[in-house]
Residue, then its C-alpha position, 0 to 999 in steps of 0.5 A: x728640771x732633769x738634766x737634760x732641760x726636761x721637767x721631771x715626772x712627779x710619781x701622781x703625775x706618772x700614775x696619773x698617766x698610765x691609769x693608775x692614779x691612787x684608788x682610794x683605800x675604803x674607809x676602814x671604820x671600828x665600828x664595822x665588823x672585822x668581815x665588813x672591814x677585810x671585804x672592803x680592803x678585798x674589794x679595793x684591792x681587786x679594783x686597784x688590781x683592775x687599774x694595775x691589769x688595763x695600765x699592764x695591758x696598754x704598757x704590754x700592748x705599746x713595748x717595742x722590747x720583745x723581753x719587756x711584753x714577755x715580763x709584762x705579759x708575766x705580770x699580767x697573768x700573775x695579775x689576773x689570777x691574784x684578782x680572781x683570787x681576790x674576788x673569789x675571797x670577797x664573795x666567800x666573805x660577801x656569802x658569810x655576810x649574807x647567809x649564802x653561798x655562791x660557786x664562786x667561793x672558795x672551798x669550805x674546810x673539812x669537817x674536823x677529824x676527816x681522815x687524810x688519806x695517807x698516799x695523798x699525804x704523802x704525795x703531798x709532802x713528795x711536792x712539798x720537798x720537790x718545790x722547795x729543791x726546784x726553788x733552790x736549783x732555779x736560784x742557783x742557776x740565776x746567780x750562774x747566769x747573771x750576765x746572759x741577756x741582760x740579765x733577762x734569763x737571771x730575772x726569769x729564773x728568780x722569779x720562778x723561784x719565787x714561784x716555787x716558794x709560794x708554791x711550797x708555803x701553800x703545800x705546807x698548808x695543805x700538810x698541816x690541813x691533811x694531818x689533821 
């Protein structure tokens, strides 16, 4: 019992009331393929990330706080392209695994020794360099605004800091990708 004569929500009992209650994780077996086993994780995790996306919506759906719906509505769309991302990945996998392709993979590499174009290269390391000082910026601008409504606006710019991180770890991919 809470303090105030209530009982106390367990977690499971929480997640069981917004939707979002365990999807079990696959069974991971040794003897399958380390494909078969990446694509069954793949494919649990978009379908939990289905469950977190309709238990999103009806917590965005149902928020009185216009600053909760505006974070809710953030992660719902970070949601829905992770999930499309994911799928995506699973049917690139599902694809190896069954000789075929489908437009809904992801793009197949270069052939080795292509040459990058050198603008492009640079053009790509001019973002690069630009992500990483915007995600600096933006981090100081959260530590000065601290107190502004409530903390909204230092959540916001966090956040696309972290944005911009992710950012600069995927063009440094393309890089590494291009220099090739």
């Amino acid at each position: 019992m809470a303090r105030n004569g209530r009982p106390v929500a367990t977690k499971a009992r929480q997640r069981r009331r917004f939707g979002l209650a365990a999807a079990p994780w696959p069974e991971l077996r040794a003897d399958n393929a380390p494909v078969e086993r990446l694509l069954a994780a793949f494919e649990a995790q978009a379908a939990t990330v289905a469950e977190a996306l309709a238990a999103d919506r009806h917590l965005a759906e149902a928020a009185s706080d216009p600053a909760a719906r505006l974070v809710l509505q953030l992660v719902l769309e970070d949601e829905a392209r992770d999930q499309r991302l994911l799928e995506r990945m699973a049917a690139g996998l599902r694809g190896a695994l069954e000789w075929a392709t489908s437009p809904r993979t992801l793009p197949a590499p270069p052939a080795p020794g292509e040459p990058a174009a050198a603008e492009w290269l640079a053009a790509t390391r001019a973002r690069l360099e630009a992500q990483q000082v915007g995600a600096r910026r933006l981090r100081q601008l959260a530590r000065q605004q601290r107190q502004l409504d409530d903390g909204l606006f230092a959540l916001l710019l966090e956040a696309m800091a972290l944005e911009s991180q992710k950012h600069a770890r995927m063009l440094r991919f393309l890089v590494r990708r291009l220099e090739r």
